[in-house]
C-alpha positions in Angstrom: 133.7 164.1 100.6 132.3 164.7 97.0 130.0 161.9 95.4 129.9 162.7 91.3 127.2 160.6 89.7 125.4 160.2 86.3 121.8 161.6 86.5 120.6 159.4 83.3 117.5 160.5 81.3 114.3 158.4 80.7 112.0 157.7 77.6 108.2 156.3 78.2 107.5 153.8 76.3 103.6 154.2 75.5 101.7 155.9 77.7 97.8 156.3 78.7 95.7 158.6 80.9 93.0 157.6 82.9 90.5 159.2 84.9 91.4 161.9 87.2 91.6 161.0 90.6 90.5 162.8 93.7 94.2 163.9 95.0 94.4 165.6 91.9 96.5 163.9 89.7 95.5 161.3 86.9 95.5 157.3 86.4 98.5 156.5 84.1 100.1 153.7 82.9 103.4 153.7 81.2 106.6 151.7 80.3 109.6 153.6 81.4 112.6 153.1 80.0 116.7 154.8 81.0 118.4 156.1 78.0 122.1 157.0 77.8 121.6 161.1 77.9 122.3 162.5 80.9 123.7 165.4 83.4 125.9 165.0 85.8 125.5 165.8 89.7 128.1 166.3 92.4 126.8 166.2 96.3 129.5 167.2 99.0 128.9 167.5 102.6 130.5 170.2 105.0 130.4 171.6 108.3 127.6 173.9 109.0 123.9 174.0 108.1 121.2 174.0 104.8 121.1 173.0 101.5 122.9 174.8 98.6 122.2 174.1 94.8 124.8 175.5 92.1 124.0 175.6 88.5 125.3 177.2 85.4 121.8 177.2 83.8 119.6 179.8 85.0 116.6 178.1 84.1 117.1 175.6 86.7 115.8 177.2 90.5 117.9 177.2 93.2 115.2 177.5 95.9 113.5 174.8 97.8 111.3 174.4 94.6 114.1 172.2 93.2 113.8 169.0 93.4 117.2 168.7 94.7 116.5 170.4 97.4 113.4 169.0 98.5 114.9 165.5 98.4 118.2 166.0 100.1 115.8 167.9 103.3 113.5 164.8 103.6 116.7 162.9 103.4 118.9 164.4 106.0 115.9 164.3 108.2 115.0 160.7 107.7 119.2 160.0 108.1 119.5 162.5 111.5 121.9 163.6 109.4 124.0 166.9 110.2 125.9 169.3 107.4 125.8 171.6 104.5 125.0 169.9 101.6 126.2 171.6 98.6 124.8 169.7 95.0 126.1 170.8 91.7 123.8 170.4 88.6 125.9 170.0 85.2 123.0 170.5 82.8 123.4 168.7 79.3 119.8 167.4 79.4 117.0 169.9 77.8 115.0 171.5 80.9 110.6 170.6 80.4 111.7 168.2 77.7 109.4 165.0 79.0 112.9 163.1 79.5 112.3 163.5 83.5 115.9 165.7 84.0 114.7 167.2 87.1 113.5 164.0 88.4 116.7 161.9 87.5 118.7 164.9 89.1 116.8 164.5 92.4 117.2 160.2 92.8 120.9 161.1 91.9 120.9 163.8 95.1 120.0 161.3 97.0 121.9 158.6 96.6 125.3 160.8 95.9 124.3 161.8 99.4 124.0 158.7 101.0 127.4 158.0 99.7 128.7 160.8 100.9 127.2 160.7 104.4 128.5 157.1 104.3 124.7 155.9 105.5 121.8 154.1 103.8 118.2 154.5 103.6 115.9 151.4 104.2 114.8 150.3 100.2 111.2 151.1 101.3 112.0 154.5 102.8 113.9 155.6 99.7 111.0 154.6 97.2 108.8 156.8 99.3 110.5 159.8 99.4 111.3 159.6 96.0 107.4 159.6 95.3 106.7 162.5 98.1 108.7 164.6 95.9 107.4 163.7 92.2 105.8 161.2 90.1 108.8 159.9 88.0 111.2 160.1 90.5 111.0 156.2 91.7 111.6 154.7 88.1 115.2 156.1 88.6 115.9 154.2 91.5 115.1 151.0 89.2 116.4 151.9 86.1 116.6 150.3 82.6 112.6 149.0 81.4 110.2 149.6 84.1 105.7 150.0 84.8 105.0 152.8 85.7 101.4 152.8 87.1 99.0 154.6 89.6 100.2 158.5 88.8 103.3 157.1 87.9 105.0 156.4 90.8 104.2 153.0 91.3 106.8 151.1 89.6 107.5 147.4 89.4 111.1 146.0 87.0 110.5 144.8 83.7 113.2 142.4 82.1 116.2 143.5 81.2 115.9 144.0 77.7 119.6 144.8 75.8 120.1 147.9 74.5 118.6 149.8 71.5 120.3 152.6 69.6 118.0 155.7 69.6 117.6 159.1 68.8 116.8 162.0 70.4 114.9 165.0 68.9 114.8 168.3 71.0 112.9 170.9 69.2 112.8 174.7 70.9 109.8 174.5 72.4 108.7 173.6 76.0 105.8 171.5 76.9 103.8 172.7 80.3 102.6 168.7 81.8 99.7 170.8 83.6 98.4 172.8 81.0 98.5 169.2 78.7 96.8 167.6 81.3 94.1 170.2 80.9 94.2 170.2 77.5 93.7 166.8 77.7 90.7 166.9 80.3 88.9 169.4 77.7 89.3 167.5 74.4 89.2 163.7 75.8 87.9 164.2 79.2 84.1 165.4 78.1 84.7 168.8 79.9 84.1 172.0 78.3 86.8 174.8 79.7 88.0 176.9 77.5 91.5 175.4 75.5 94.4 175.5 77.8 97.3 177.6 76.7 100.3 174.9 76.2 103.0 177.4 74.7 104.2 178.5 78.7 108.1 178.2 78.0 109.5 179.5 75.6 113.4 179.6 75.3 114.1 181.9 78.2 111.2 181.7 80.0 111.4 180.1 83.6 110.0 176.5 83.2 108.0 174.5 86.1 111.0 173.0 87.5 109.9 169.7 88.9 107.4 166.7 88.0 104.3 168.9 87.6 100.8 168.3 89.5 97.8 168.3 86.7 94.9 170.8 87.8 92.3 169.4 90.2 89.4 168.5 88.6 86.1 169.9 90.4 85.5 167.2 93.0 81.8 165.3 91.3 80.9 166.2 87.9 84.6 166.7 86.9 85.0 163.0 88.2 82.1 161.7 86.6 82.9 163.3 83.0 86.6 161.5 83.4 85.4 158.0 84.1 83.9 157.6 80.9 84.5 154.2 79.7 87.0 155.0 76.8 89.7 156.2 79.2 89.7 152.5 81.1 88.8 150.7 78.4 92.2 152.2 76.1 94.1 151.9 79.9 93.0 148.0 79.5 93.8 147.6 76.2 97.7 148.7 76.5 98.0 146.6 79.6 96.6 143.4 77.7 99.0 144.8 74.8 102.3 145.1 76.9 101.2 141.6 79.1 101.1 139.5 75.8 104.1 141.1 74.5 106.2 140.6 77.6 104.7 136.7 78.7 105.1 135.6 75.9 108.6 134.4 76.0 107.7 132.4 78.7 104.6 130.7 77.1 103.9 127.9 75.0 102.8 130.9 72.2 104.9 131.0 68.5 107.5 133.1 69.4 107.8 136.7 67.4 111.6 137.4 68.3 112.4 136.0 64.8 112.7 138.6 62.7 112.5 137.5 58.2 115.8 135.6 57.9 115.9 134.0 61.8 117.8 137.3 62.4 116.7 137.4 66.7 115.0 141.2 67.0 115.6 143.0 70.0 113.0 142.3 72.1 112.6 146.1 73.2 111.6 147.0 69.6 109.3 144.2 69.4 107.6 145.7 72.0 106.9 149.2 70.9 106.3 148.1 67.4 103.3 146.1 69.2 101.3 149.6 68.4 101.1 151.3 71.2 101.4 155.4 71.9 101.7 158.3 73.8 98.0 160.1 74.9 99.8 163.3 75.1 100.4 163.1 71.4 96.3 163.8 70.8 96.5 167.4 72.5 100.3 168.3 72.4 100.5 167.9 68.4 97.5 169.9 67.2 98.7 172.7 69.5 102.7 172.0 68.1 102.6 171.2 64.5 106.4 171.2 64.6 106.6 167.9 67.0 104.4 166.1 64.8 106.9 167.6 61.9 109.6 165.7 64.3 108.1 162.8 64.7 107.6 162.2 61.0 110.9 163.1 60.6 112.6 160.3 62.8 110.3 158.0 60.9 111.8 159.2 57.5 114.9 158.9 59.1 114.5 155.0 59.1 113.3 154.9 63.1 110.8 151.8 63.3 109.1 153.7 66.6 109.0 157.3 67.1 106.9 159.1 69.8 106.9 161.9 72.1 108.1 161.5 75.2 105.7 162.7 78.3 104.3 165.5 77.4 107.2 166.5 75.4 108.3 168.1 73.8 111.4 165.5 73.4 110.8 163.5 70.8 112.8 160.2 70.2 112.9 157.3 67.7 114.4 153.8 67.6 116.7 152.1 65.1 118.1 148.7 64.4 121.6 150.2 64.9 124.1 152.6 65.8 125.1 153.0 62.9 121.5 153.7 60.9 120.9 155.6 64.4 124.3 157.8 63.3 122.9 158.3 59.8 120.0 159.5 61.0 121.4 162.3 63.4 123.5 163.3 60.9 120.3 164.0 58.6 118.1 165.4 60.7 121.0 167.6 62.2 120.8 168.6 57.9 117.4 169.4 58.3 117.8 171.5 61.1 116.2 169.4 64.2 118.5 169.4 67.6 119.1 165.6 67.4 122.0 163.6 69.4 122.3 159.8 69.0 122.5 157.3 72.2 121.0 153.9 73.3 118.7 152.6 75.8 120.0 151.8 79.2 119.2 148.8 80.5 119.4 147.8 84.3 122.5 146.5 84.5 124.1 149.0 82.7 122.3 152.2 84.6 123.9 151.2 87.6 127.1 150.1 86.3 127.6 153.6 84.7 125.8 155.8 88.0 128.5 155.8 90.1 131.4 158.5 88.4 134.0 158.8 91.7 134.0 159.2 95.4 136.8 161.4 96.6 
């Protein structure tokens, strides 16, 4: 039996670092959101044994470092399932492009295998293996708006908000999310190593194929240096930020979903136009002029919120409509930018569209 699915691509919505933690990895806290990008996966099951990953794109591993692979072996095991798995990885989303395509790929593994298999994981089970295996792997198993907190795998279902056109920007760069951790450690973090060399892959180049572990800070004074107040205190400050926004419907407050002219504005693009960013873009930018070149460019564009997304180095901006969100692709495409035109996915939607065929 083969089990073809939609692995569907993500945005973040604002995001902060925190202090690093002692595991190695830093406090974040995000807002997640699906998008309408995505690749596609096929998982089949056969007589015999192992794990098997095809793919066209040679930048994407084949090895147990997949993500693929490491999910479908914790799966099989936690099923006492039996077979060959054989998944398939049609690649139309960028590889290291902060739009978590490795990650989405992995969640769609899964449950394209459970189909197949014709058993179930418990909820629980599923959310932790998703999380043994990276950071942003559990949003997928939510889909549309979602927090992301902890190191990002802690996530809890915003409300379904409708969908937003967007635009995506890809330039040709890729974005290492260790190195920008370190780079963010040096500049914001109080430490003093020497700058941290973000430009690790290039077109060509082999990119770190799954959700990437930031380097371990040295266990005291390391710790010390990133628990300086700022870092909690701008954590704090989006969380109060995103809890106004998103209670506020359901307080006594003046409402700000009337836009001039009682037009209702999507409540989404209320959100983001709340002010609030992405940390990476302090360290990423100065070290790639040509993203902050992209994000000004979806602004000119007529985007009312551009940012990068991750670490990058996808950028992405959103519009009022598809069709200003057209007119917009069609100019930056002029300009030369790697721009395609899609929507935010809400919840409803994600898993309507997941499921391609069964056969």
């Amino acid at each position: 039996m083969t089990v073809t699915v939609r692995s569907f691509a993500k945005i973040n919505l604002g995001l902060r670092i925190g202090a690093a933690r002692e595991d190695g990895f830093h406090e974040l806290l995000t807002v997640y959101q699906t998008i309408g990008l995505h690749d596609v996966i096929r998982v089949s099951v056969e007589r015999g044994r192992g794990i098997e990953i095809q793919c066209a794109d040679p930048r994407v591993p084949r090895d147990e470092s997949n993500t693929c692979y490491r999910i479908v072996e914790k799966a099989m095991t936690a099923l006492r399932a039996k077979g060959r798995v054989v998944v398939e990885i049609e690649k139309r989303l960028p590889v290291q492009g902060g739009l978590g395509g490795a990650s989405a790929n992995a969640v769609a593994a899964l449950l394209g295998l459970e189909r197949a298999l014709k058993k179930s994981l418990p909820a629980v089970d599923r959310l932790r293996i998703a999380a043994e295996v990276g950071s942003d792997l559990p949003l997928f198993l939510i889909g549309g708006t979602v927090l992301g907190v902890g190191r990002g795998e802690r996530v809890y279902p915003l409300p379904d908000l409708p969908a937003l056109a967007c635009v995506v920007v890809t330039p040709e760069v890729g974005v290492s999310t260790p190195k920008a951790f370190a780079e963010w450690d040096r500049v914001c973090g109080g430490g003093k190593k020497e700058p941290a060399e973000l430009r690790s892959a290039r077109p060509g180049q082999r990119p770190v194929p799954t959700q990437a572990r930031p380097t371990r800070a040295e266990p005291k004074q390391a710790a010390a240096k990133l628990t300086a107040p700022d870092s909690s205190d701008r954590m704090n400050q989006l969380g109060l930020e995103l809890s106004a926004r998103l209670s506020e419907p359901y307080s006594s407050a003046p409402s700000g979903f009337l836009a001039r002219g009682g037009r209702a504005e999507n409540p989404l693009l209320w959100l983001v136009r709340a002010g609030i960013e992405n940390d990476f873009e302090r360290v990423v930018f100065p070290k790639y002029p040509e993203l902050r070149e992209g994000k000004g460019a979806l602004l000119s564009a007529g985007a009312k919120y551009a940012s990068l997304s991750g670490s990058g180095s996808t950028l992405y901006g959103l519009f009022d409509s598809r069709t200003v969100a057209a007119r917009a692709t069609a100019r930056l495409r002029k300009q030369g930018w790697s721009a395609q035109a899609t929507v935010t996915l809400p919840r409803s939607q994600y898993w309507r569209k997941f499921l391609v065929s069964s056969f």
